[in-house]
Backbone as CSV, one residue per row, in Angstrom:
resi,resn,N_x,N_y,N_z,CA_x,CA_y,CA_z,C_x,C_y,C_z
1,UNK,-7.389,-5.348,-9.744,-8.790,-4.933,-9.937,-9.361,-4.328,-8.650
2,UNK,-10.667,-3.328,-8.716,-10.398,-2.532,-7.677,-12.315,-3.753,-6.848
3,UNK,-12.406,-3.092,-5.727,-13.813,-4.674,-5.320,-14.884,-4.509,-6.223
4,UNK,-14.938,-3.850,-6.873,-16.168,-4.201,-7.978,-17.017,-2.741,-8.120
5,UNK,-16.955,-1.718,-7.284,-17.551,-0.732,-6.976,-16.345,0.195,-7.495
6,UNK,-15.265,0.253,-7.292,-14.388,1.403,-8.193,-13.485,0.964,-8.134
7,UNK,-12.511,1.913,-9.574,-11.281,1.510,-10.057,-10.467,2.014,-9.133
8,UNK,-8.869,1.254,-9.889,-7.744,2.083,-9.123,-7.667,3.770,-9.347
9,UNK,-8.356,4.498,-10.366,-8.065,5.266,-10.382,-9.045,6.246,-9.622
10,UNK,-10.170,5.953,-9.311,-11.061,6.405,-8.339,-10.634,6.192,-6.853
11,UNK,-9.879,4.959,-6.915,-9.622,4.725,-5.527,-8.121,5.798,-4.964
12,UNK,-7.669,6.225,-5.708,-6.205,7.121,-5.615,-6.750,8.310,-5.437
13,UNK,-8.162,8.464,-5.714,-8.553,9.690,-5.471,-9.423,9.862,-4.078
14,UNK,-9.708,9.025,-3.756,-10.586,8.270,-2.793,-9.835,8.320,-1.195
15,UNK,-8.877,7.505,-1.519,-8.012,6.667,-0.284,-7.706,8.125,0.480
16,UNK,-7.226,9.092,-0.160,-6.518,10.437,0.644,-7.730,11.285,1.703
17,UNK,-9.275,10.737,0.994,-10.124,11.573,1.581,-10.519,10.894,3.125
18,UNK,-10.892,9.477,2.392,-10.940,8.135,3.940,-10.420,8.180,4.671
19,UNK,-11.170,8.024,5.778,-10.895,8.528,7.450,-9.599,7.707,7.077
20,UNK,-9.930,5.988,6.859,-8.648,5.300,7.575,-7.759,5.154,6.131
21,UNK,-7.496,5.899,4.844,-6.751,6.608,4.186,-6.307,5.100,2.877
22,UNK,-6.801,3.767,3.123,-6.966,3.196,2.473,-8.326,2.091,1.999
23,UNK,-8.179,1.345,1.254,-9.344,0.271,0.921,-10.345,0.494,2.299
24,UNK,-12.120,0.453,2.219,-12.149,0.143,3.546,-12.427,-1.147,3.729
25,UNK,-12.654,-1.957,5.062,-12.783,-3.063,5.032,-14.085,-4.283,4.836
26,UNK,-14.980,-3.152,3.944,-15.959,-3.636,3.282,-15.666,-4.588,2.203
């Protein structure tokens, strides 16, 4: 499950743009 704010599939789209390229540590 992705933290409550977006899915895995938002996050695959997400992670490549993020400075630090995964989850952040929010």
């Amino acid at each position: 499950m992705a933290r409550g704010d977006l899915t895995d599939t938002q996050w695959a789209r997400l992670e490549p743009l993020l400075p630090r390229g995964k989850k952040p540590g929010r």
